[in-house]
C-alpha positions in Angstrom: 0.0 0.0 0.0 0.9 3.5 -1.0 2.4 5.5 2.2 0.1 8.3 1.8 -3.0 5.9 1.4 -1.8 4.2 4.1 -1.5 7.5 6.0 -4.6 9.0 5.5 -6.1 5.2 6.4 -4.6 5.7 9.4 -5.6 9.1 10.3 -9.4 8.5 9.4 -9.7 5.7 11.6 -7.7 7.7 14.5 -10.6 10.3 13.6 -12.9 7.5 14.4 -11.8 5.7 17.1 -11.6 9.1 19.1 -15.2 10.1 18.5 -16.0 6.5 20.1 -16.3 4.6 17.1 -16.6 0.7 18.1 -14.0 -1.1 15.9 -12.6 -4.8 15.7 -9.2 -3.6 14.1 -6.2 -6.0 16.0 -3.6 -4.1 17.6 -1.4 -5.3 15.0 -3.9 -3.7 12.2 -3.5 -0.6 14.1 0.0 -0.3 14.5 0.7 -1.3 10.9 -1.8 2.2 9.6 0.0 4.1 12.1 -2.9 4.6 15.1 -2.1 5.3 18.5 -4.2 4.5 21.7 -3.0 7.1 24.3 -1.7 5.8 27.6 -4.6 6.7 30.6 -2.5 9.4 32.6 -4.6 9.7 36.2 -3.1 11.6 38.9 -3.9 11.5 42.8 -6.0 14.7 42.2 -7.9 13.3 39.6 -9.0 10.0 41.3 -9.8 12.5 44.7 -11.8 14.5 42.2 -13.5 11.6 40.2 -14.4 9.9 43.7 -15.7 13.8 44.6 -17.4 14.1 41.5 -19.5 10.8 42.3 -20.5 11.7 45.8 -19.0 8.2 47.5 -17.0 8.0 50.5 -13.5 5.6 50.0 -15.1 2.9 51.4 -18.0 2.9 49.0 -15.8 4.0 45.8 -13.3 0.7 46.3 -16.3 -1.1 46.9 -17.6 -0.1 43.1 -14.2 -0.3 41.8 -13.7 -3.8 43.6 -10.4 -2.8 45.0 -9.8 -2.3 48.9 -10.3 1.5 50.6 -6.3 1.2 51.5 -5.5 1.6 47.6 -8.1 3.8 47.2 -6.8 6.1 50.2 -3.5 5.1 48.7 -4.6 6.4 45.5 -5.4 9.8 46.3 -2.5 10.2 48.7 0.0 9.5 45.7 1.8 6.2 47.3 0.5 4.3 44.6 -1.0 4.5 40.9 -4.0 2.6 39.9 -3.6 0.2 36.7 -5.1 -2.2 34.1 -8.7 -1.8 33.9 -8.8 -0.1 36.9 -7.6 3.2 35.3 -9.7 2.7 32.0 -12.8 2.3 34.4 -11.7 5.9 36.4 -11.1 7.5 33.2 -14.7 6.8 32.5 -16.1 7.8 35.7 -14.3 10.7 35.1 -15.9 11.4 32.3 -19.4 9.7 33.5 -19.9 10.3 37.0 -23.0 8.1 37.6 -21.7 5.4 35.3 -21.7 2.6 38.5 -25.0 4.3 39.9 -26.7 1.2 39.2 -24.6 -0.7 40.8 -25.6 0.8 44.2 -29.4 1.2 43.5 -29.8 4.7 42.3 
């Protein structure tokens, strides 16, 4: 494939995966067109504000995230980071406060 075919391939289906666009492309597909997934970059005062944001005590938020309070509290004191899924599930809740509100009745 051409390398500006191949670049403007690319680039549209960046365009698309960042507007939310559901896609079965392989990591591999991507990498080969040239598309990036951005590493999830949460700080201590993001997960204190996400947890503000949806109105839950420590206790409550680990208990939704299904991690303990300590790494939560650990969390938001900077000791430790949060990884795997666990920061893909805060970056939605930071975008979607009342995401897990089902999860706890409301």
């Amino acid at each position: 494939m051409r390398k500006s075919i191949k670049e403007a391939i690319g680039t549209t289906i960046q365009d698309m995966l960042d507007s939310g666009f559901q896609s079965s492309f392989t990591k591999k597909e991507l990498n080969s067109l040239g598309v990036k997934i951005p590493d999830i970059v949460i700080t201590s005062t993001d997960i204190k504000g996400i947890r503000k944001k949806t109105n839950l005590s420590q206790a409550v938020f680990a208990k939704l995230l299904n991690v303990s309070p300590s790494s939560v509290k650990q969390w938001e004191q900077g000791k430790r980071v949060p990884t795997g899924s666990t920061k893909v599930l805060l970056e939605l809740l930071n975008k979607s406060p009342h995401l897990l509100n089902y999860r706890i009745g409301i």
